[in-house]
Residue frames relative to the residue before (quaternion, step in Angstrom):
aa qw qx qy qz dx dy dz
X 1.0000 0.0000 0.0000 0.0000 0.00 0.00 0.00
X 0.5687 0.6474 -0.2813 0.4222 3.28 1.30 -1.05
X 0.6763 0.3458 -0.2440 0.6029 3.49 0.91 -1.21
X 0.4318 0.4713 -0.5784 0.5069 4.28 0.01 0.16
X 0.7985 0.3534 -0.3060 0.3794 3.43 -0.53 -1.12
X 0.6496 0.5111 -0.3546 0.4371 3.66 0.84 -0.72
X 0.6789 0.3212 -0.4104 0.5172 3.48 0.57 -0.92
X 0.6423 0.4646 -0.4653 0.3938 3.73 -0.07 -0.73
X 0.5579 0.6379 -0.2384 0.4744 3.85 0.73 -0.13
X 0.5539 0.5442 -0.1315 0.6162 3.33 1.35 -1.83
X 0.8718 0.2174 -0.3152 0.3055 3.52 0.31 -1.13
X 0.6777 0.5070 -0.3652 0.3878 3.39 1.25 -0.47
X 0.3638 0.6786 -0.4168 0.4831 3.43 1.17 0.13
X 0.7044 0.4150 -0.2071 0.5373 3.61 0.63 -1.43
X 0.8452 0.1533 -0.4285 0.2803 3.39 0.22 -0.94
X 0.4928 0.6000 -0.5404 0.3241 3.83 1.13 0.26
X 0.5536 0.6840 -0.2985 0.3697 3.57 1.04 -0.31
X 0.5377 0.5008 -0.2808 0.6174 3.65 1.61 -1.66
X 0.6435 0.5496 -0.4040 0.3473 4.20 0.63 -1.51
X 0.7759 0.3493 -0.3042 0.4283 3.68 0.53 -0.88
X 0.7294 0.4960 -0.4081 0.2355 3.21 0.51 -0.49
X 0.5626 0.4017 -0.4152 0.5914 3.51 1.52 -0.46
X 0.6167 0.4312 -0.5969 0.2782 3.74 0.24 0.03
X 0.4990 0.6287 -0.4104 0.4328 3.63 1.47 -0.85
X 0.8113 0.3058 -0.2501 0.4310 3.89 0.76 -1.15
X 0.4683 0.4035 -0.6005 0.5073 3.95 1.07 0.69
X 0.7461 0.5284 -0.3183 0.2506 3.48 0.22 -0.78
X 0.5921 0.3905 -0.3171 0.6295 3.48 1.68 -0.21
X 0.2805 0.6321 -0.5305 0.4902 3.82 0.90 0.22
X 0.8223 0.4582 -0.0366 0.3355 2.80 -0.49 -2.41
X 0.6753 0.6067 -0.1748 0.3813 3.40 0.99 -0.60
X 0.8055 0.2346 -0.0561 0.5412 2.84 1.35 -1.28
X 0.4757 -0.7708 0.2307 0.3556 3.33 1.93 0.82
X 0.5303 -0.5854 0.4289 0.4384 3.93 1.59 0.26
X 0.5154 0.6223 -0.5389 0.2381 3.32 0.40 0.01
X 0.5382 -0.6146 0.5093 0.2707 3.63 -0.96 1.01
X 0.3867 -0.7102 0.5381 0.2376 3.89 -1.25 0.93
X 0.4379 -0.7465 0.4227 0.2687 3.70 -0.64 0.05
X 0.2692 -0.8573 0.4233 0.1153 3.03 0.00 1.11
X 0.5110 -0.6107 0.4246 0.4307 4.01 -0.81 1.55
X 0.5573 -0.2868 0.6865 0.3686 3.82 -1.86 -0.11
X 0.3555 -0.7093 0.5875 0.1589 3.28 -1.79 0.41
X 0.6483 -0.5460 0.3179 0.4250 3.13 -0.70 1.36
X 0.4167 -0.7441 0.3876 0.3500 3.30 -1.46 0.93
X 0.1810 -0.6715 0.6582 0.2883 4.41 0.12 0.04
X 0.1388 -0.6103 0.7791 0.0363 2.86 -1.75 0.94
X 0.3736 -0.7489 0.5386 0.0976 3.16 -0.99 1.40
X 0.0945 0.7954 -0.5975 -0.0376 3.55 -0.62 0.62
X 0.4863 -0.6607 0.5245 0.2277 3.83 -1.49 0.25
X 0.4044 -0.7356 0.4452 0.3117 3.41 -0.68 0.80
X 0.4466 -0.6924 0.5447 0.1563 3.61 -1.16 0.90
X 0.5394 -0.5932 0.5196 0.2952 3.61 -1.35 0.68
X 0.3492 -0.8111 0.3788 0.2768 2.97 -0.81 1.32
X 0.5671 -0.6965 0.2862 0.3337 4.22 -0.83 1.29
X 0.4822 0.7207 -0.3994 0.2976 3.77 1.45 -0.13
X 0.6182 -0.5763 0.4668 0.2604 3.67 -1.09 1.30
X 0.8833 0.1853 0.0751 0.4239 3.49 0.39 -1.25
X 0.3010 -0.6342 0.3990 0.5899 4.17 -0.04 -0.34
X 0.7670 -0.2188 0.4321 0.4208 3.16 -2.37 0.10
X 0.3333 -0.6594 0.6648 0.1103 3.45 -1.29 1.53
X 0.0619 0.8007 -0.5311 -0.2700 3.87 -0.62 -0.68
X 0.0499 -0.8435 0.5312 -0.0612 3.95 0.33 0.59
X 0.2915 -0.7151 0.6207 0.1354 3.11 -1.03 0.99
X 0.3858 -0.7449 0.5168 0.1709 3.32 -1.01 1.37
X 0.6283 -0.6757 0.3784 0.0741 3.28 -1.00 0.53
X 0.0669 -0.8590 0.4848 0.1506 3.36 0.75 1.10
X 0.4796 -0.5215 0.6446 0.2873 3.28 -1.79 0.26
X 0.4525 -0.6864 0.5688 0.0242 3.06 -1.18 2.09
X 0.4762 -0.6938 0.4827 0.2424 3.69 -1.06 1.38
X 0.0091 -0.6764 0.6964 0.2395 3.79 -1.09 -0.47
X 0.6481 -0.5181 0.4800 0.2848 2.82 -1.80 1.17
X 0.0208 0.7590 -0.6390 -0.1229 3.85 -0.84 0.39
X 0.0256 -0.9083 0.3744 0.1848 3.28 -0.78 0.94
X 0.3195 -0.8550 0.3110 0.2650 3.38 -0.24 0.77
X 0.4945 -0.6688 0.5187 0.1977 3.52 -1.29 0.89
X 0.3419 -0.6322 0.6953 -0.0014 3.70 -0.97 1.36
């Protein structure tokens, strides 16, 4: 019995829920009189071509050489 009353609950819940929301979406229709928004142009792109790169030789990559700590110990 327990579960009757719930669904019948479940359903009027749902269908008072579906009732407002299309009244919420005639009423913003109506509101805004249907008139279509203008929509911006798209940005303008300028197409460009990629250029040879101006370097004599290829990209070297070299690991620099860090400077190695040294234990210092200190006297007490």
């Amino acid at each position: 019995m327990l579960f009757c009353r719930l669904r019948r609950l479940y359903w009027w819940c749902l269908g008072l829920a579906l009732a407002a929301h299309l009244a919420l979406i005639a009423g913003l229709t109506a509101a805004t009189g249907g008139e279509e928004i203008g929509v911006a142009p798209p940005a303008k792109v300028k197409f460009f071509t990629w250029r040879d790169p101006l370097l004599a030789k290829p990209l070297e990559l070299r690991k620099v050489p860090q400077p190695r700590w040294q234990l210092v110990r200190r006297q007490v």
